[in-house]
C-alpha positions as CSV (number, residue, x, y, z in Angstrom):
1,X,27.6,-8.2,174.1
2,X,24.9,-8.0,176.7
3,X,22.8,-4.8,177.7
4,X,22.6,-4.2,181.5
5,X,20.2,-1.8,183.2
6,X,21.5,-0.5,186.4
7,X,19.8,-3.5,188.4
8,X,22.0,-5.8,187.6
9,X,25.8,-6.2,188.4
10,X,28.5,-5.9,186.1
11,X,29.7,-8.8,187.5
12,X,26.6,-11.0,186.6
13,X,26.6,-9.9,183.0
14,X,30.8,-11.0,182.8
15,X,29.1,-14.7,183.6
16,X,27.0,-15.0,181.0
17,X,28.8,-13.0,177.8
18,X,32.3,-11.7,177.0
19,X,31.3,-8.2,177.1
20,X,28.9,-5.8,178.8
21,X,27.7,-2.4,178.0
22,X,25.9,-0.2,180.8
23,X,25.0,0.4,183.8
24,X,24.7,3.8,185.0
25,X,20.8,5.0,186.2
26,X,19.5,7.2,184.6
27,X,18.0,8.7,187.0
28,X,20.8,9.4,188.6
29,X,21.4,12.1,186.2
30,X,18.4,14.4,187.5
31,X,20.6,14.8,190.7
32,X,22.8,16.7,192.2
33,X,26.6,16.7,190.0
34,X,28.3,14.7,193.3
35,X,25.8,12.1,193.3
36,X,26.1,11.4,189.5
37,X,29.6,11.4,189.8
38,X,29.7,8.8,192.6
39,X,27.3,6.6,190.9
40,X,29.3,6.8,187.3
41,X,32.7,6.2,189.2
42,X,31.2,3.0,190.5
43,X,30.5,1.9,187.5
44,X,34.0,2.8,186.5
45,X,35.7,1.0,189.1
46,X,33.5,-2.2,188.9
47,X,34.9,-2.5,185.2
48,X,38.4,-1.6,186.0
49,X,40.0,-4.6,185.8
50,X,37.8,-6.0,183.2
51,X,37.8,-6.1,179.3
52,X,34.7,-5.5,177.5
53,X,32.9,-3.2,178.9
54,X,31.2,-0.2,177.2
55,X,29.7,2.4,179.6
56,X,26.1,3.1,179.2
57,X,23.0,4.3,180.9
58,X,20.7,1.4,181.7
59,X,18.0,2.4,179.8
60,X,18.6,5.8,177.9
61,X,18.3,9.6,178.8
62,X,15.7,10.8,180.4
63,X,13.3,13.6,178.6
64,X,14.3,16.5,181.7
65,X,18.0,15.1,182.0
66,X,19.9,18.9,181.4
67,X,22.2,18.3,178.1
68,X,25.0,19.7,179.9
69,X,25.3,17.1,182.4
70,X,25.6,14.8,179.7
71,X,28.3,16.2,178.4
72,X,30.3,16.4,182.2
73,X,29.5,13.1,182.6
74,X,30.8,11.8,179.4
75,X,33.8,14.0,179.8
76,X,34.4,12.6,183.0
77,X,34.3,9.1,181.9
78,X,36.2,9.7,179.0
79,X,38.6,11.5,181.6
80,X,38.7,8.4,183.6
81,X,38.9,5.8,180.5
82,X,42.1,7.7,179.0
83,X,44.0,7.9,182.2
84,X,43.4,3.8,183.2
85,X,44.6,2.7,179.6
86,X,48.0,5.1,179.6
């Protein structure tokens, strides 16, 4: 398993391990919901097709990230998640 901040590509981390945790932005998540969204979505879509891959901010949560759009966002990857594996 390899960590991967949100300057490097999924694909990057595939080459060198079997599985990849990441790589959202954190800061990101001090935006507006559409933007954060988008970003996470990426993320989604660039590990589609892939196995092992565990979705994660690049480097943790920021101290003035709002709790509650932590919770939308994991709901909307868990949203996501469900619905490509059913």
């Amino acid at each position: 398993m390899v960590g991967l901040d949100w300057r490097v590509p999924l694909e990057l981390g595939w080459e060198v391990a079997p599985a990849v945790q990441g790589n959202l932005d954190p800061a990101v998540l001090l935006g507006p919901w559409e933007r954060i969204e988008a970003a996470a979505l990426d993320v989604l879509d660039r590990a589609r097709d892939r196995r092992g891959h565990i979705f994660n901010l690049g480097h943790g949560v920021l101290p003035q990230t709002d709790p509650g759009v932590l919770a939308q966002l994991a709901a909307l990857v868990q949203e996501r998640t469900v619905r490509a594996h059913a």
